[in-house]
PARO-54609 format. One line per 5 residues: for each residue y, x negated, z negated of N, C-alpha, C, O, CB. Coordinates in steps of 0.001 Angstrom, whole numbers, plus 500000, padded with zeros to 6 digits. Glycine has a CB too. Layout:
Y/X/Z/Y/X/Z/Y/X/Z/Y/X/Z/Y/X/Z  ...
This chain:
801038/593170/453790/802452/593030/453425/803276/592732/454689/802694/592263/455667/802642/591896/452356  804523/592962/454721/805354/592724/455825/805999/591541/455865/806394/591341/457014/806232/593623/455947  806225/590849/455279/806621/589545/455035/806258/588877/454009/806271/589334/452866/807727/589455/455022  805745/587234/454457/805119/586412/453136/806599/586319/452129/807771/586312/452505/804374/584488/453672  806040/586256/450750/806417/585890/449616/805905/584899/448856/804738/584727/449208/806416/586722/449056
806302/583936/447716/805677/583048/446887/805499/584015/446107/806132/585071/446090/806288/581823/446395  804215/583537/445106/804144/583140/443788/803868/585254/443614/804284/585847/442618/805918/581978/442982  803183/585941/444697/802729/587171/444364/801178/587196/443790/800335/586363/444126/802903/588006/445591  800902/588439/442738/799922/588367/442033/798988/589020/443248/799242/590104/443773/800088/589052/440564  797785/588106/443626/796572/588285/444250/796515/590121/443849/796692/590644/442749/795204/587090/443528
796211/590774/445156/795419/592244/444846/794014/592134/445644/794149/591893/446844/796392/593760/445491  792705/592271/445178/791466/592248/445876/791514/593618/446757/792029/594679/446407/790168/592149/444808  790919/593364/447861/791230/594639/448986/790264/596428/448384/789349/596474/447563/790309/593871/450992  790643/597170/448840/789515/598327/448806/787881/598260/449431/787928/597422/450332/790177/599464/449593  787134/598546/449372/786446/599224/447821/787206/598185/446701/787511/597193/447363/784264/599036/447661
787440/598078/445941/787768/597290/444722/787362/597878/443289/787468/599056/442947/789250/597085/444729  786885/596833/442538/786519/597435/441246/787226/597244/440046/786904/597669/438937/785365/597092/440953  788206/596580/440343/789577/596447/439180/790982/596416/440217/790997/595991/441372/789495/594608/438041  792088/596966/439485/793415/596734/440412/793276/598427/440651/794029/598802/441550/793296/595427/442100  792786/599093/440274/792387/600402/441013/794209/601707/440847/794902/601785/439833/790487/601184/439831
794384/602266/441809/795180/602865/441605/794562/604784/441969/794344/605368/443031/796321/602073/442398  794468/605225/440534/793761/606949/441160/795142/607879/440723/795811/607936/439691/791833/607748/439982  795205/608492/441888/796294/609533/442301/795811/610766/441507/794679/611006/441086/796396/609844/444040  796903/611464/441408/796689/612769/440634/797371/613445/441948/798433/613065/442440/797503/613002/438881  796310/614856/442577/796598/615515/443557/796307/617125/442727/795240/617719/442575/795681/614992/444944
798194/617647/442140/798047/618554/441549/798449/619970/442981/799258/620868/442746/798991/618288/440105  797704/619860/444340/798010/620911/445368/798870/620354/446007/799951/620922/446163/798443/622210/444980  798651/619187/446510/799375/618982/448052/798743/619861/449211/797623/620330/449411/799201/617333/448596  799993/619877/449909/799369/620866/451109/798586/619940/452374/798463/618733/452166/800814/621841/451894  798190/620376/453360/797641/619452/454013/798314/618882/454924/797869/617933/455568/796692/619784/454437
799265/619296/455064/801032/618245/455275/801557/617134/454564/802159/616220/455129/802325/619045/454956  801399/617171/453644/801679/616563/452625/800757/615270/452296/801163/614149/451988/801686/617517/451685  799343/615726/452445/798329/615050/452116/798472/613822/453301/798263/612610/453242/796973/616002/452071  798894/614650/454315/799129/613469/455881/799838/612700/455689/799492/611544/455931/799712/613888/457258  800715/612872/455343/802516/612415/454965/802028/611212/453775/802295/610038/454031/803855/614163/454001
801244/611583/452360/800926/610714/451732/800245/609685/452125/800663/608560/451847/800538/611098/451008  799161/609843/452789/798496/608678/453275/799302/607820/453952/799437/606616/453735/797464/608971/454066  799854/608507/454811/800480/607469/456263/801173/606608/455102/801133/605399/455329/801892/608355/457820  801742/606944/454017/802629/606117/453608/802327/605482/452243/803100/604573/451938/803803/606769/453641  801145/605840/451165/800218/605021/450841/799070/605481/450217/798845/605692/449025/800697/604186/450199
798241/605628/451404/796923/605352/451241/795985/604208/450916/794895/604092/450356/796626/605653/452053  796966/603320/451568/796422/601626/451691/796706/601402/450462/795718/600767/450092/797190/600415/452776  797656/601531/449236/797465/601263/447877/796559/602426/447293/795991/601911/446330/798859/601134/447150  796315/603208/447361/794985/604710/446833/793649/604196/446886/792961/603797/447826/794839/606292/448072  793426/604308/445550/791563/603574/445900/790552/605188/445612/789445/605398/446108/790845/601765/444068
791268/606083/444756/790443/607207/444730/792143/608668/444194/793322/608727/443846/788726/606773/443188  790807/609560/444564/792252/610907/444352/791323/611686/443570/790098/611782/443650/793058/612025/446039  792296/612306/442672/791809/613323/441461/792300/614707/441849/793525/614751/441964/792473/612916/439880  791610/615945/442102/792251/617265/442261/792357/618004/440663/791672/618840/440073/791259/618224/443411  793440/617311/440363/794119/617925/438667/793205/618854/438615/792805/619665/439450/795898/618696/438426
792800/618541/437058/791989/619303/436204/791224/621272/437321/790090/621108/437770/793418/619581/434525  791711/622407/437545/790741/623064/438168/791348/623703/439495/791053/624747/440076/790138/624062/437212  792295/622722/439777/793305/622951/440696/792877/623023/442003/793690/623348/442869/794247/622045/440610  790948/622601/442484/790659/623219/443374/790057/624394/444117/789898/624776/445276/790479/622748/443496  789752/624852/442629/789484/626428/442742/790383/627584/443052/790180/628795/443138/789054/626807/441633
791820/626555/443242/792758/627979/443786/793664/627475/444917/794624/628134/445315/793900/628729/442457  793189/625819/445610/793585/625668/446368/793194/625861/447564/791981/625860/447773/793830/625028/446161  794229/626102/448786/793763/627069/450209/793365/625770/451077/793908/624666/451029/795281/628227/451124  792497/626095/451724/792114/624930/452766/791528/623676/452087/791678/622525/452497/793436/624439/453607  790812/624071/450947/789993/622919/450284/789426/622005/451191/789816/620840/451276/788872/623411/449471
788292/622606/452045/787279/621564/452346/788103/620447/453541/787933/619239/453699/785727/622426/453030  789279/621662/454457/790434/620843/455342/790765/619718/454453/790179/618649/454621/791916/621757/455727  791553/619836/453622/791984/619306/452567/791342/617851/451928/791940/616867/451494/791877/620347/451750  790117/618080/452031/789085/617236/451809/788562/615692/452934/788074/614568/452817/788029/618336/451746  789002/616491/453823/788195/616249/455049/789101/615345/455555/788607/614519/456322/787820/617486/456026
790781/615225/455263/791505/614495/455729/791503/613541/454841/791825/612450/455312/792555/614970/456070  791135/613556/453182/791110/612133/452364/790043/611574/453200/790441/610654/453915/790712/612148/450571  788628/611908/453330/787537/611427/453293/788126/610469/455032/788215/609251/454883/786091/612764/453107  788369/610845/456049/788688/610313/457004/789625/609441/456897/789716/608659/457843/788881/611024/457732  790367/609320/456028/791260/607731/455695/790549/606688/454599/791020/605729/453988/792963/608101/454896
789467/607168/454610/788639/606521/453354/788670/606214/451704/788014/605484/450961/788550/605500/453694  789847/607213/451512/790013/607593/450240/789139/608647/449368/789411/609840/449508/791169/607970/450283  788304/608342/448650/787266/609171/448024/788196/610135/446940/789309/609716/446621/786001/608125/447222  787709/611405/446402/788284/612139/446063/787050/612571/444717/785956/612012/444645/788786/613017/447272  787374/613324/444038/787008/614169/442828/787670/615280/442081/788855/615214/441754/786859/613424/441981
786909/616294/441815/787485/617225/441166/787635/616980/439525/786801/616519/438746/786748/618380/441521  789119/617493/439248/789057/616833/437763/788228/617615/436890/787574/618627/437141/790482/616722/437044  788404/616809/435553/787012/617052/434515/787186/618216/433967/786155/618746/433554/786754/616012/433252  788613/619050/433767/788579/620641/433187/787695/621105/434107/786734/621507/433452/790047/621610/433171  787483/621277/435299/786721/622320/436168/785367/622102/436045/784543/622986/436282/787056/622291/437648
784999/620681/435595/783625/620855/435011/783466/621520/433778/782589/622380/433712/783032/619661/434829  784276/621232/432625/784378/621768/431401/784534/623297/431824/783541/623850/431352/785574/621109/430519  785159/624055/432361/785024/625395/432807/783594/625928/433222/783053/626973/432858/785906/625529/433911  783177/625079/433963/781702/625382/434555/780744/625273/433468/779697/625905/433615/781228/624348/435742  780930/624460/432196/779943/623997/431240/780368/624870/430236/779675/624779/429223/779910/622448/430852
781208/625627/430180/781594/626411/429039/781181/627892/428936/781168/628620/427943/782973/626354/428968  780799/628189/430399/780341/629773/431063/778883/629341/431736/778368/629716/432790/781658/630521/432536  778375/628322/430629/776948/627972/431725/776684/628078/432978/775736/628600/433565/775956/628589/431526  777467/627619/433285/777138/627007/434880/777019/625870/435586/777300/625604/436754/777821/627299/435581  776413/625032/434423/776355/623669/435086/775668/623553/436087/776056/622610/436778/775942/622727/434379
774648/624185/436572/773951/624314/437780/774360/624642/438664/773692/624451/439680/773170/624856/437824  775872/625416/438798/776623/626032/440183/777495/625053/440403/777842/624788/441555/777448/627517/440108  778019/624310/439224/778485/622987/439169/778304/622120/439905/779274/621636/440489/778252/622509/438365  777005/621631/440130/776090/620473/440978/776346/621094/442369/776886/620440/443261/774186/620349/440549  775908/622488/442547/775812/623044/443443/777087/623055/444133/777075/622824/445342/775285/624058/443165
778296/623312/443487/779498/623203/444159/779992/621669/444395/781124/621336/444746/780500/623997/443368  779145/621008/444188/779725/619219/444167/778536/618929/445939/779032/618482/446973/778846/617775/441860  777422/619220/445842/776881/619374/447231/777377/620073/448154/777245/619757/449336/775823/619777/447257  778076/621215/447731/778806/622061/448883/779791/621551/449451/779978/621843/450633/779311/623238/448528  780683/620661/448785/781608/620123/448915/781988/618283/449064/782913/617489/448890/782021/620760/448034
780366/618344/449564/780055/616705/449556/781097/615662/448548/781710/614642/448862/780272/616151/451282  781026/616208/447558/781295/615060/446787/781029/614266/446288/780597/614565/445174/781570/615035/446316  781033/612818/446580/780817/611724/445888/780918/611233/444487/780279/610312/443978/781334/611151/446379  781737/611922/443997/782273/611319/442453/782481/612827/441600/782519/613949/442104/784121/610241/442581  782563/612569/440593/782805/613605/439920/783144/612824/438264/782745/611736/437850/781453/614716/440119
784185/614055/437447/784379/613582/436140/783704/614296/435012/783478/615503/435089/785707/613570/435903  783437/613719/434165/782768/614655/432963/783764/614009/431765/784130/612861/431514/780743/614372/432638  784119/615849/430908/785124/615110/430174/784823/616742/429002/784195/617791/429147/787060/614623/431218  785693/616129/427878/785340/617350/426933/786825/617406/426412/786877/617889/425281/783996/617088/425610  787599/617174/426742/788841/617330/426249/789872/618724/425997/790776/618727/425161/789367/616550/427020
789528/619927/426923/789325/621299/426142/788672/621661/425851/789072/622823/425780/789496/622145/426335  787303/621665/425377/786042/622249/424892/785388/620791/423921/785590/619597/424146/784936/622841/426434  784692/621333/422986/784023/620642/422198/782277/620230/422659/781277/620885/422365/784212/621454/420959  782326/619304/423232/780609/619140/423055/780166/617956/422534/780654/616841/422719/779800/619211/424378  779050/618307/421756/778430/617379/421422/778126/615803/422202/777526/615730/423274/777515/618044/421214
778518/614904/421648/777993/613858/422462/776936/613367/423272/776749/612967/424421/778006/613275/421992  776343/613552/422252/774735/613611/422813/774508/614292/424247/774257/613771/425333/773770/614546/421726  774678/615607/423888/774645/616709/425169/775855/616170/426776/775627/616174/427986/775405/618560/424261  776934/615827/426069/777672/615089/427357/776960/613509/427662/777181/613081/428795/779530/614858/426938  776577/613099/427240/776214/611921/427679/774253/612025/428555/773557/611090/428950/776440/610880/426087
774027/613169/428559/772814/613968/428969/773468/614124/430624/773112/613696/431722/772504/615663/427893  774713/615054/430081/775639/615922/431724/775788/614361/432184/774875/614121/432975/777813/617153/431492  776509/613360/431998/776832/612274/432874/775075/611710/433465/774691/611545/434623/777880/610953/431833  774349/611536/432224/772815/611083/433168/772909/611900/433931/773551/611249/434756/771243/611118/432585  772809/612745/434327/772162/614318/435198/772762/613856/436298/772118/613357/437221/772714/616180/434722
774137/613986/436303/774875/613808/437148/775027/612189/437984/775659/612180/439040/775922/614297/436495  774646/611351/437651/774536/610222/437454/773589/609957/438733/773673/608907/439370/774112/609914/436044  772713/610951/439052/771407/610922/440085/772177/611537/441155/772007/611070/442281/769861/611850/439639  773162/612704/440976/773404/613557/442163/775127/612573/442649/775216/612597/443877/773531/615696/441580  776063/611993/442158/777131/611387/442485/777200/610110/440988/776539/609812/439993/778472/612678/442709
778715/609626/441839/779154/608672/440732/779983/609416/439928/780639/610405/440254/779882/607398/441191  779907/608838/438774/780490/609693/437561/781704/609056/437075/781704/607876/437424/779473/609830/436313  782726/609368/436417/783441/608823/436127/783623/610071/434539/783715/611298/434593/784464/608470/437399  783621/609273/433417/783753/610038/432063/785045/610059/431381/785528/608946/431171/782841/609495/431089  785449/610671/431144/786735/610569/430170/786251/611084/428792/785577/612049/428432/788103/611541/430719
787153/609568/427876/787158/610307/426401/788803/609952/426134/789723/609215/426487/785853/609506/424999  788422/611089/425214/789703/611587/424198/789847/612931/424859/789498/613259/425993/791340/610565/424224  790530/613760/423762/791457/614767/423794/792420/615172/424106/793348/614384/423920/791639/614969/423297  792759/616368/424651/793644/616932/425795/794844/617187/424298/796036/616882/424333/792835/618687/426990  794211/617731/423239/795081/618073/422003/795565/616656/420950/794985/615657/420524/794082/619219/421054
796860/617197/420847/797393/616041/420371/797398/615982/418996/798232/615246/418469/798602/615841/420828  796769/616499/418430/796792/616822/417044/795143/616367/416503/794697/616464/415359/797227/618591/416855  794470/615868/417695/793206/615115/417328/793466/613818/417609/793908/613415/418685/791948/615540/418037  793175/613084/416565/793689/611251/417035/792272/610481/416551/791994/610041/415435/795475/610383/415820  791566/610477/417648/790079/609334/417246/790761/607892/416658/791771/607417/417176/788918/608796/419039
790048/607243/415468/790092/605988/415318/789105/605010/415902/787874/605033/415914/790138/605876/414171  790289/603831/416555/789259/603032/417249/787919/602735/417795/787539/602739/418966/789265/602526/416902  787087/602396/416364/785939/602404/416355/785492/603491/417093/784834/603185/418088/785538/602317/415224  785663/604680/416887/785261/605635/417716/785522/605906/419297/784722/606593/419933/785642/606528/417124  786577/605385/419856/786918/605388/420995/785860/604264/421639/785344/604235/422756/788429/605167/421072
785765/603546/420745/784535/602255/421199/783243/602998/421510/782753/603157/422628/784105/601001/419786  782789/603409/420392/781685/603835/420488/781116/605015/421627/779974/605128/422071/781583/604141/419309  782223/605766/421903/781755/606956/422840/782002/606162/424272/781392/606595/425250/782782/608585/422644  782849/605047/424429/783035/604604/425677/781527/603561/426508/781008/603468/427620/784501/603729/425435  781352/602975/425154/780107/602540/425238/778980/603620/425639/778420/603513/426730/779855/601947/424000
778676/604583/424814/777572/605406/425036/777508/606208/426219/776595/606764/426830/777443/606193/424037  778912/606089/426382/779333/607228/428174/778988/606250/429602/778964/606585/430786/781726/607693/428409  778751/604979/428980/779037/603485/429755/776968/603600/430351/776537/603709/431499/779746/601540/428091  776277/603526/429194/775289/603260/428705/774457/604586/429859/773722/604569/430846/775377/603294/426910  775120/605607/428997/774685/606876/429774/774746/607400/431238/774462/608550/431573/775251/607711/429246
775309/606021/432377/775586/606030/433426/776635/606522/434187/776545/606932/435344/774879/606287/433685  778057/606447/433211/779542/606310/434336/779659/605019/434604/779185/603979/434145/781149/606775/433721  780495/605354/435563/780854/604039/436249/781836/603312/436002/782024/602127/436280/781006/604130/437371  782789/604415/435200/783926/603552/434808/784601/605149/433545/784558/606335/433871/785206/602882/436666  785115/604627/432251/785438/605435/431645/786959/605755/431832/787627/604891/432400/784999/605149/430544
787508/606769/431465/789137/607132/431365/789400/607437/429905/788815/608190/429127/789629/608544/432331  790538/606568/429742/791183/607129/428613/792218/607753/428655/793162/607349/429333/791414/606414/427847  792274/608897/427927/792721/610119/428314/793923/610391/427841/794021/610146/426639/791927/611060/428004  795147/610927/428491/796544/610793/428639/797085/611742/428821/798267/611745/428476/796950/610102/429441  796450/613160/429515/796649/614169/430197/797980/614064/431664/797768/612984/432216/796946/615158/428997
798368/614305/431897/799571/614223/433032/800733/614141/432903/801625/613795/433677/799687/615078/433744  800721/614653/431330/802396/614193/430596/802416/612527/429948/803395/611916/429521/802799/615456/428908  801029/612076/430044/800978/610832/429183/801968/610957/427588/802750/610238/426966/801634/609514/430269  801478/612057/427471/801515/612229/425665/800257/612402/424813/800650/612621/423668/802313/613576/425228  799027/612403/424853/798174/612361/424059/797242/611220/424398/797409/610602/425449/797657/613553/423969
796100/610858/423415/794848/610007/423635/795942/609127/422915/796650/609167/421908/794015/609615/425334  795632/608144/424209/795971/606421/424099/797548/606550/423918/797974/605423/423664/795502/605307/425742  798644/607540/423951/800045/607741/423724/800024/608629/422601/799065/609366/422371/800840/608295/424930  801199/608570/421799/802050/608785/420844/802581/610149/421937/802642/610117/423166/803143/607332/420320  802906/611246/421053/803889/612508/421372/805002/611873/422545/805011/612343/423683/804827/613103/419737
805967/610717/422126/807230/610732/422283/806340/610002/424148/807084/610172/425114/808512/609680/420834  805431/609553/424361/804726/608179/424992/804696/607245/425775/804560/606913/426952/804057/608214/425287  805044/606562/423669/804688/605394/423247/803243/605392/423413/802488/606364/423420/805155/605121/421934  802937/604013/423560/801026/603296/423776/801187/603095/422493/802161/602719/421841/800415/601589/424883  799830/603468/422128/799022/603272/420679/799113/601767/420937/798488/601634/421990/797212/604019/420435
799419/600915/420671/799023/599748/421213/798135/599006/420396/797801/597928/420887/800067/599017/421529  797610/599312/419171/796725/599066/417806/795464/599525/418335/794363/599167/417918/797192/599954/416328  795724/600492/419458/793834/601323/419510/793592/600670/420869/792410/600562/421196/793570/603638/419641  794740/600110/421912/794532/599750/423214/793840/598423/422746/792657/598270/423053/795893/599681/424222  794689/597147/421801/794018/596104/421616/792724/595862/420854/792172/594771/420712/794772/595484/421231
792202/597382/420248/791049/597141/419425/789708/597799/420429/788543/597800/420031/791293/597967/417784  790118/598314/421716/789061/599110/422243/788725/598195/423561/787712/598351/424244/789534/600766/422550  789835/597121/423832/789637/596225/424401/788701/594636/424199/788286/593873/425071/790662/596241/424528  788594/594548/422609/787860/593855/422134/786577/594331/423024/785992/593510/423731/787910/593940/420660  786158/595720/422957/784765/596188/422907/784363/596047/424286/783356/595487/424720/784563/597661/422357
785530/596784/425081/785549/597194/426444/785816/596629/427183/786998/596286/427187/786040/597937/426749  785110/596246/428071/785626/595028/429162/786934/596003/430315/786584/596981/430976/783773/594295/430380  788075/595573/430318/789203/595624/430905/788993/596565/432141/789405/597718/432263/789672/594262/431195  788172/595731/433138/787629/596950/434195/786707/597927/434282/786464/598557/435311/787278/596573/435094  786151/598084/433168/785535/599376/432865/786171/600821/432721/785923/602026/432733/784987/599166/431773
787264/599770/432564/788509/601206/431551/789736/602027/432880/790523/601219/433372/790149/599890/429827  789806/602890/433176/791274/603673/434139/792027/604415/432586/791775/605337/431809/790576/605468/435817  793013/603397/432757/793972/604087/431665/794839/604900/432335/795557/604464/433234/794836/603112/430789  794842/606162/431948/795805/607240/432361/797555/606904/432214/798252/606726/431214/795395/608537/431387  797747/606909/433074/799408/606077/432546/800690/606468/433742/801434/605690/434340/799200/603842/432600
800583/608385/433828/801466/608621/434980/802994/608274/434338/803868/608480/435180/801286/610299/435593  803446/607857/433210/804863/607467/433046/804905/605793/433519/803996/604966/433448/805378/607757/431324  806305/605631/434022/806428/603954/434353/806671/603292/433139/806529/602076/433270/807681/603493/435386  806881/603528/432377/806919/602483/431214/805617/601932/430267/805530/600971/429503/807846/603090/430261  804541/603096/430713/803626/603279/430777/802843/601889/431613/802530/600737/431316/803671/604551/431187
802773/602627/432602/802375/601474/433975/802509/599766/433284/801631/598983/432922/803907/601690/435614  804052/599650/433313/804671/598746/433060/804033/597586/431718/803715/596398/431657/805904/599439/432888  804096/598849/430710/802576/598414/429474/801231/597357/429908/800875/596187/429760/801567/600092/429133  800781/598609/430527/799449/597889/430924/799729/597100/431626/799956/596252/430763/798429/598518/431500  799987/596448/432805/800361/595808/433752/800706/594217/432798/800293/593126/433192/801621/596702/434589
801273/594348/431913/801909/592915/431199/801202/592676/430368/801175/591478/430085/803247/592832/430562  800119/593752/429400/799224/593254/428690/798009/592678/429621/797352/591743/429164/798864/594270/427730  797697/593193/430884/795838/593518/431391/796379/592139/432906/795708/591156/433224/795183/596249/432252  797388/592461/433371/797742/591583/434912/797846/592780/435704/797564/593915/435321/796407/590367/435659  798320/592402/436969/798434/593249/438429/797219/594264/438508/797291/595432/438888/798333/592143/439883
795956/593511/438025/794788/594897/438245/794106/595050/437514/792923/594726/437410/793885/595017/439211  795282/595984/436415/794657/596571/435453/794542/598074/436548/795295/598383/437472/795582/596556/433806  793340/598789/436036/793016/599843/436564/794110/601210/435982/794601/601237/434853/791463/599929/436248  794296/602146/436924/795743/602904/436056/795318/604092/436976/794960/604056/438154/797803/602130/436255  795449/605142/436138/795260/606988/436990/796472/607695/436613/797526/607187/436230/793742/608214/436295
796101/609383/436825/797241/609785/436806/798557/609534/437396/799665/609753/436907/797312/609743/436003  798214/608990/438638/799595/608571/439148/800384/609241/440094/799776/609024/441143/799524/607444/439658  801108/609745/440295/801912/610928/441487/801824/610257/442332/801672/609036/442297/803465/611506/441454  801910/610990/443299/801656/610521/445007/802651/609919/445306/802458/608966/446061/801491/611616/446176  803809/610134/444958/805324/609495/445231/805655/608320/444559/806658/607656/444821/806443/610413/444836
804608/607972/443459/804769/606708/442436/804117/605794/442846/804284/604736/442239/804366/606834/441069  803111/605789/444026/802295/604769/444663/802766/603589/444750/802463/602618/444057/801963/605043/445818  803680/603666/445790/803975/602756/446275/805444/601995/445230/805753/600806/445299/804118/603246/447764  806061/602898/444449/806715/602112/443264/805528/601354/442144/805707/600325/441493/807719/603322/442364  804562/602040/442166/803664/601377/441147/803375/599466/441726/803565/598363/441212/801951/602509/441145
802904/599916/442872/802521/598831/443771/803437/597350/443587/803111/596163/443616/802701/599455/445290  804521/597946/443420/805738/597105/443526/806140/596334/442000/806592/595218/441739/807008/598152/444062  805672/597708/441007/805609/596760/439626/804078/596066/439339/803894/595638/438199/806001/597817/438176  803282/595976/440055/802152/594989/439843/802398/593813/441068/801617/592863/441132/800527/595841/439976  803400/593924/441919/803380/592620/442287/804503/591953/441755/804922/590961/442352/803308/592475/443644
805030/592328/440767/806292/591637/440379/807914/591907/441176/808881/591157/441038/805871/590146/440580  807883/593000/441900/808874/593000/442954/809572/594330/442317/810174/595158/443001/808243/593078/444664  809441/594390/441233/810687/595643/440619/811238/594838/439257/810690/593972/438576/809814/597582/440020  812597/595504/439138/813197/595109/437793/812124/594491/436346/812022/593404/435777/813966/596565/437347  811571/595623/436210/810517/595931/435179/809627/594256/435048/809589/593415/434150/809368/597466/435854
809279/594302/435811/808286/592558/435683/808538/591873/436410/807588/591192/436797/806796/592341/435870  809726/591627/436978/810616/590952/438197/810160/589262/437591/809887/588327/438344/812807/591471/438160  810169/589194/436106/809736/587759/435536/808979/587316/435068/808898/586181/434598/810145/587317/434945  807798/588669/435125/806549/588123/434447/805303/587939/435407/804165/588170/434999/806135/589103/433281  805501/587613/436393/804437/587027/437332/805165/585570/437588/804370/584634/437518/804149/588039/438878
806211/585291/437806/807205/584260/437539/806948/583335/436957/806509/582274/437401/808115/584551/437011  807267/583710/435531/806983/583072/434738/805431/582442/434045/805183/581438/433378/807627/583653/434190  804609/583529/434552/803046/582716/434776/802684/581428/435605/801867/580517/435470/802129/583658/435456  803551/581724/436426/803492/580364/437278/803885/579315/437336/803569/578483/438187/803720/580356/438079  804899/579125/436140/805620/578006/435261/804610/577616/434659/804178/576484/434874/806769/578351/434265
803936/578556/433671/803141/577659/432463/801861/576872/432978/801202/576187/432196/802558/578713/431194
């Protein structure tokens, strides 16, 4: 920070396993990608290349090569696995995650239907070759899991060796854990939280009111994805209490 302040909410440094902030990188150029870091990387704990958005981006592995050298780990999002698993190719899959030294990877079924069982097989598999990160829920908004069920697959995806689950929001933050208009389910957030321990969970939450949600129910590090590169460092600012939005609720913790 550039100057001390009172009464700011503690952030634990990077690697970190709660507080996590994952970027959504829908084709920055590798200008851009420079430009982002210099200006926050230091809040970025991991970067997502939107759903199959690196199969048509130019200068991938460049591209790559400049997260990995600021120490920001990266992953390709979970449609491009679901693409690969839908035309049987989970094996070129792996193969393109070694080609491309990747560390992490997502497994997610949110345009395609698979069996549980069988995805929670793909995360073991995968589980040996990188870290996994799983998403449940649906990309379609016209499928709405009840609770219990969001429990149960988060658990079994947990069990089955990710490292941390996503609940799923898509990039408009209108489906899963949001309402069309999105509004937070806030009935399925407080019942999946019973189950789920807090830092297990990256809630997808690229709207600020969104953010703002989690942040006042969970504290400063609740884990949050989907976030634009340009929202970093505003995000940053509503988990330390230094924007309008929660200007009084780190404040006021420190009264009681």
């Amino acid at each position: 920070m550039n100057y001390p302040l009172l009464h700011i909410p503690e952030r634990p440094v990077k690697p970190r396993q709660s507080g996590f902030t994952m970027v959504m990188d829908k084709g920055l150029s590798l200008r851009q990608v420079e430009d982002f870091i210099e200006v926050a990387g230091i809040h970025t704990d991991i970067v997502k290349l939107g759903w199959a958005t690196s199969h048509v981006t130019p200068n991938l592995k460049e591209k790559l090569a400049i997260y990995k050298s600021a120490g920001i780990p990266t992953y390709f999002g979970g449609t491009l696995f679901e693409a690969f698993v839908i035309r049987n190719q989970f094996a070129d899959y792996q193969r393109i995650l070694d080609q491309y030294d990747m560390q992490f990877a997502e497994v997610s079924d949110g345009s395609i239907e698979i069996e549980h069982d069988i995805k929670c097989n793909y995360i073991s598999e995968l589980a040996k070759q990188v870290t996994v990160i799983s998403e449940v829920g649906s990309k379609d908004a016209a499928k709405i899991f009840a609770p219990y069920k969001w429990i149960k697959l988060m658990k079994a995806e947990m069990e089955a060796g990710s490292w941390k689950v996503i609940a799923e929001a898509r990039e408009g933050g209108n489906v899963g854990i949001y309402r069309g208009t999105g509004e937070v389910r806030e009935g399925l957030v407080d019942e999946i939280l019973t189950q789920i321990p807090a830092e297990d969970i990256i809630w997808e939450a690229p709207l600020k009111e969104q953010q703002v949600w989690f942040i006042k129910l969970i504290g400063a590090n609740v884990n949050l994805g989907n976030i634009a590169p340009a929202e970093v460092i505003p995000l940053e600012t509503i988990r330390l209490g230094l924007r309008g939005d929660t200007f009084d609720h780190f404040l006021n913790l420190e009264k009681k």
